[in-house]
N, CA and C atoms as a LAMMPS dump frame, in Angstrom:
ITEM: TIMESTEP
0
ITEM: NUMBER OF ATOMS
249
ITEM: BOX BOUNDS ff ff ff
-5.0000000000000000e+02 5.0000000000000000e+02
-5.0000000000000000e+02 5.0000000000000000e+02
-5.0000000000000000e+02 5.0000000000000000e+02
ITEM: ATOMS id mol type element x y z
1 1 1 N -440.728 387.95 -264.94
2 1 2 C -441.493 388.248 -266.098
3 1 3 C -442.455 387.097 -266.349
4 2 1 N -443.488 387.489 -265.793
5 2 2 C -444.593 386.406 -266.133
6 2 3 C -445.792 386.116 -266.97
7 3 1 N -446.356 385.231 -267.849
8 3 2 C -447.429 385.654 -268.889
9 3 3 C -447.4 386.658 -269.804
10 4 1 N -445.932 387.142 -270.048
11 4 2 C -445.962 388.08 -271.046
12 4 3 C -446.314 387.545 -272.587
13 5 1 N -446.983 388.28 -272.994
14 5 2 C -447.774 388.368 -274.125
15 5 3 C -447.315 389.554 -274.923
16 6 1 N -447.072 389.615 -276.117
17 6 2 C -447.102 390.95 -277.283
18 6 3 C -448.309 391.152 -277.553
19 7 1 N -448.637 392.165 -277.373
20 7 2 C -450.227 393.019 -278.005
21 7 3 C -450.472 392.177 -279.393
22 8 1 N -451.05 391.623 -279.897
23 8 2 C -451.271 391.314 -281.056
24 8 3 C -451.164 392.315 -282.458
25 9 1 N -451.264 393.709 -282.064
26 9 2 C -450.919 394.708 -283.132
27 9 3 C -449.761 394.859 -283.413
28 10 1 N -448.919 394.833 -281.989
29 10 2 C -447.203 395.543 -282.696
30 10 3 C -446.621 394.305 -283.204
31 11 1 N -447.404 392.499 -282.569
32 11 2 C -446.663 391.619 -283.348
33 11 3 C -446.613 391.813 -284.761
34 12 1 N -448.206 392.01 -285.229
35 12 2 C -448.098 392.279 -286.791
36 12 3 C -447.596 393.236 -287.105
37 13 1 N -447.158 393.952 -286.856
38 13 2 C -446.382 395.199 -287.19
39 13 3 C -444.961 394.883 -287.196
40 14 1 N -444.024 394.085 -286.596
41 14 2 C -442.804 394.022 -286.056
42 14 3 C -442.279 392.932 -286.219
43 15 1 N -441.108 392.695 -286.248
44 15 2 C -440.29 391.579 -286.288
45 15 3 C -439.069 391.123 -285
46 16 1 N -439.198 390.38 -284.303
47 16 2 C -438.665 390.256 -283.078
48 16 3 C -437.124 389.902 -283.614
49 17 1 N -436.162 391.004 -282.834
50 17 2 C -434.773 390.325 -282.553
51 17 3 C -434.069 390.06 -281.973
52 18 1 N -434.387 390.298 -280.741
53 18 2 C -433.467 389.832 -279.429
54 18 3 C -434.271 390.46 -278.113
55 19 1 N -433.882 389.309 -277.516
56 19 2 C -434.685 389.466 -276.142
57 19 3 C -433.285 389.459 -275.503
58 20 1 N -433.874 390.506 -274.091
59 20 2 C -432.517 391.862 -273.521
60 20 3 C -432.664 391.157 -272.359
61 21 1 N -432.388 391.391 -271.635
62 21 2 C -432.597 390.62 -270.131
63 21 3 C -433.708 391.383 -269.312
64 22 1 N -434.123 392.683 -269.841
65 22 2 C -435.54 393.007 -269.574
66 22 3 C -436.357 392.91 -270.571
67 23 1 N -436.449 393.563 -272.018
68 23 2 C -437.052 393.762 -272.889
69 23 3 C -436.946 392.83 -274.103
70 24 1 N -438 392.823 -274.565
71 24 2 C -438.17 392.492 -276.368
72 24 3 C -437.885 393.129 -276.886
73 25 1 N -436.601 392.993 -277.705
74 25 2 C -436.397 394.079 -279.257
75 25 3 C -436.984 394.088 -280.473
76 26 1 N -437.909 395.137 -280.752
77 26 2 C -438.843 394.448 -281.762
78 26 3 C -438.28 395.452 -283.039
79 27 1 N -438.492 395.198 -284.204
80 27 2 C -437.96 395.771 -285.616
81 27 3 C -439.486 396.015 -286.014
82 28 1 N -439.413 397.478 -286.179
83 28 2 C -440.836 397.708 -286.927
84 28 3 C -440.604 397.453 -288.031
85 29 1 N -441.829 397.323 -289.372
86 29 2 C -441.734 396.41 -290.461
87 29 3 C -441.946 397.891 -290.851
88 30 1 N -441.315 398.817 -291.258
89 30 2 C -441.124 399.911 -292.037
90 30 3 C -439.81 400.36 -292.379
91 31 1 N -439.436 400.088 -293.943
92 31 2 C -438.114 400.24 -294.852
93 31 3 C -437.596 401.284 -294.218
94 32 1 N -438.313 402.233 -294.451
95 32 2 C -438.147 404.26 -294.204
96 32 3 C -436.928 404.583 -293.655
97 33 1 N -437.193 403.545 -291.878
98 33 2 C -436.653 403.747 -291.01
99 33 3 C -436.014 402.486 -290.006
100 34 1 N -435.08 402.985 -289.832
101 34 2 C -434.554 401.618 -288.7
102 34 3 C -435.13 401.558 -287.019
103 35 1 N -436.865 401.48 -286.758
104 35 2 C -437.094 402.072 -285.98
105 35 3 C -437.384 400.522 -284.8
106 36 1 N -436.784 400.846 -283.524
107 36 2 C -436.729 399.433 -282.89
108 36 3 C -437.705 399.96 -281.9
109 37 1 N -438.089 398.711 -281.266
110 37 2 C -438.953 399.531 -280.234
111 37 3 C -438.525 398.304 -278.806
112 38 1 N -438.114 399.003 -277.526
113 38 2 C -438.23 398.013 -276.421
114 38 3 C -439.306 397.648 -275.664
115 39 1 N -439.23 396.389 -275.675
116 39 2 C -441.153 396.078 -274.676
117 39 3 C -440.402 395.157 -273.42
118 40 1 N -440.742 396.063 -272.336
119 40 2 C -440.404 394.9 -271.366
120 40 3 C -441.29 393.903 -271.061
121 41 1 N -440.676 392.92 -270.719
122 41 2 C -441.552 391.407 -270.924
123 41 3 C -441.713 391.054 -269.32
124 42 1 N -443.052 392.077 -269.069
125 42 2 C -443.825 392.311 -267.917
126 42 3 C -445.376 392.386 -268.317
127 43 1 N -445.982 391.379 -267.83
128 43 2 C -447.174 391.21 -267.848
129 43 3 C -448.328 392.587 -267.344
130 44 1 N -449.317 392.909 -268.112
131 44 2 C -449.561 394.02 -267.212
132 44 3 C -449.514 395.258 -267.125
133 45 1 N -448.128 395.44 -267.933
134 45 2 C -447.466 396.719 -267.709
135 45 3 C -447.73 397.402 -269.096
136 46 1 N -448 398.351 -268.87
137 46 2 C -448.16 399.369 -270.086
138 46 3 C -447.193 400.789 -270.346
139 47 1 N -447.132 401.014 -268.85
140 47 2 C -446.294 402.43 -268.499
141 47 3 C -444.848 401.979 -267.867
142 48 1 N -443.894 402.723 -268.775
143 48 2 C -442.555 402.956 -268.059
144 48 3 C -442.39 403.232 -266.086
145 49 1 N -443.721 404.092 -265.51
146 49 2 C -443.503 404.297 -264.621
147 49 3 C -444.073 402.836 -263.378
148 50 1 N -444.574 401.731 -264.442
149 50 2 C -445.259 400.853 -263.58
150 50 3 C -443.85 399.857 -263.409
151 51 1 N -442.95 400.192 -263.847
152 51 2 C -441.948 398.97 -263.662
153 51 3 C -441.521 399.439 -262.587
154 52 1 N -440.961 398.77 -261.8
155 52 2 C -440.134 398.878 -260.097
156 52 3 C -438.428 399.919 -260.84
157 53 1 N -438.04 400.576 -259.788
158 53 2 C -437.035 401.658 -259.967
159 53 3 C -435.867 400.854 -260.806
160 54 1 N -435.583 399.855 -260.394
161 54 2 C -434.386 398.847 -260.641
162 54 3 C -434.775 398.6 -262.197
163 55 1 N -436.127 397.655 -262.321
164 55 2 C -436.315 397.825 -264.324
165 55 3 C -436.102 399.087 -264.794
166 56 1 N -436.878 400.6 -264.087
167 56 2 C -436.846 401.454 -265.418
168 56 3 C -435.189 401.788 -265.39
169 57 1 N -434.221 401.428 -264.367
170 57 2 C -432.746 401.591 -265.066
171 57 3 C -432.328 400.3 -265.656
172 58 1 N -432.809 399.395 -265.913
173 58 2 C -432.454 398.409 -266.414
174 58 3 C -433.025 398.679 -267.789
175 59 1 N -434.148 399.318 -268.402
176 59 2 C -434.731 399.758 -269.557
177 59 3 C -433.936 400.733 -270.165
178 60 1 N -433.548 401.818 -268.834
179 60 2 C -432.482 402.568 -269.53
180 60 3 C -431.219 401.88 -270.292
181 61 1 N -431.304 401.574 -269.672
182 61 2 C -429.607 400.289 -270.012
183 61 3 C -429.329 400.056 -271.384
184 62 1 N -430.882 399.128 -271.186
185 62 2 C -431.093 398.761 -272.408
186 62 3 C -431.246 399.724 -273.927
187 63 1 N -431.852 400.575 -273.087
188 63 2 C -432.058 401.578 -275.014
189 63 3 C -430.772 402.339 -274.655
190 64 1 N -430.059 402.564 -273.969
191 64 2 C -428.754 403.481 -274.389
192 64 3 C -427.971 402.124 -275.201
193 65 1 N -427.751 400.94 -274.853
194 65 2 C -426.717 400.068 -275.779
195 65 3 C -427.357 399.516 -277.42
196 66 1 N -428.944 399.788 -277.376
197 66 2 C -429.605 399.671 -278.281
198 66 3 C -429.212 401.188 -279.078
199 67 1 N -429.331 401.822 -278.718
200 67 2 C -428.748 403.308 -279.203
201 67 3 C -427.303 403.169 -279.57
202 68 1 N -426.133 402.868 -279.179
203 68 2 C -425.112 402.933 -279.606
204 68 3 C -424.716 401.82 -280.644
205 69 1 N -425.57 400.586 -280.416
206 69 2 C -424.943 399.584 -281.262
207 69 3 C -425.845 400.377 -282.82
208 70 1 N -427.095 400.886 -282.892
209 70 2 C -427.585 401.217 -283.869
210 70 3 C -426.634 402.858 -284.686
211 71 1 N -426.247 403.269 -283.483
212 71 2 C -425.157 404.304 -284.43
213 71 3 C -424.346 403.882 -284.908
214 72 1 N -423.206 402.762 -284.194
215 72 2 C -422.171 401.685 -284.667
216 72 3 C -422.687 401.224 -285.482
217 73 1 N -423.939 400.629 -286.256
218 73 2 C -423.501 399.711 -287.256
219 73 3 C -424.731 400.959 -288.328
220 74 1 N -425.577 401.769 -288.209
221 74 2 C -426.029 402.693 -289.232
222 74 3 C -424.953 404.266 -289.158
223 75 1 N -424.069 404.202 -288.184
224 75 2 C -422.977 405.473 -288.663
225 75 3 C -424.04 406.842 -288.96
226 76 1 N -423.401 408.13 -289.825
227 76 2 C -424.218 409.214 -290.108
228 76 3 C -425.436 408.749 -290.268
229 77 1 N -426.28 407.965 -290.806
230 77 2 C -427.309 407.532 -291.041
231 77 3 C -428.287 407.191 -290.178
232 78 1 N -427.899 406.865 -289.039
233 78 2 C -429.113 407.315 -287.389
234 78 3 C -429.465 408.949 -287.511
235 79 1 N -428.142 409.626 -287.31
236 79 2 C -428.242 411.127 -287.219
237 79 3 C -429.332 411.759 -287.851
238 80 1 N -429.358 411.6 -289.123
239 80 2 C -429.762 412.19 -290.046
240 80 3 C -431.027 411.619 -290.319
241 81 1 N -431.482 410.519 -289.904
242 81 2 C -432.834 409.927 -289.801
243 81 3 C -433.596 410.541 -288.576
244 82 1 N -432.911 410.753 -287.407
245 82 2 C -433.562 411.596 -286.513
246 82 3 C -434.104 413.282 -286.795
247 83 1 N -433.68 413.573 -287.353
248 83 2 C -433.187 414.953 -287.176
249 83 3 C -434.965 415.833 -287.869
């Protein structure tokens, strides 16, 4: 992961909370919703399909445990925000 940079928009938009062993976990700055977003910290890259086979399952990885820890600690309250 080299020269990665955050777009300057979603920084202002977002609040960083943990960096994944591929991705940036970013917290959008909207109450509404608990809405996270993953950025892999790949220079360059814009599209899911530009990462090599091995990242986009390593991305998977990542938003399925980002997905479960966010049902674990928001319970009915993911559900029902999706829906």
């Amino acid at each position: 992961m080299i020269n990665f940079e955050l777009d300057e928009r979603l920084a202002a938009d977002t609040f960083p909370i943990a960096d994944l062993p591929l991705s940036r976990a970013l917290l959008m700055n909207d109450a509404r919703y608990p809405w996270v977003i993953l950025v892999p910290r790949h220079a360059s890259i814009s599209e899911v399909f530009e990462l090599s086979a091995d990242d986009q399952q390593q991305l998977w990885r990542e938003a399925t445990q980002l997905g479960d820890a966010m049902k674990t600690a928001l319970g009915e309250t993911k559900s029902i925000l999706l829906r």
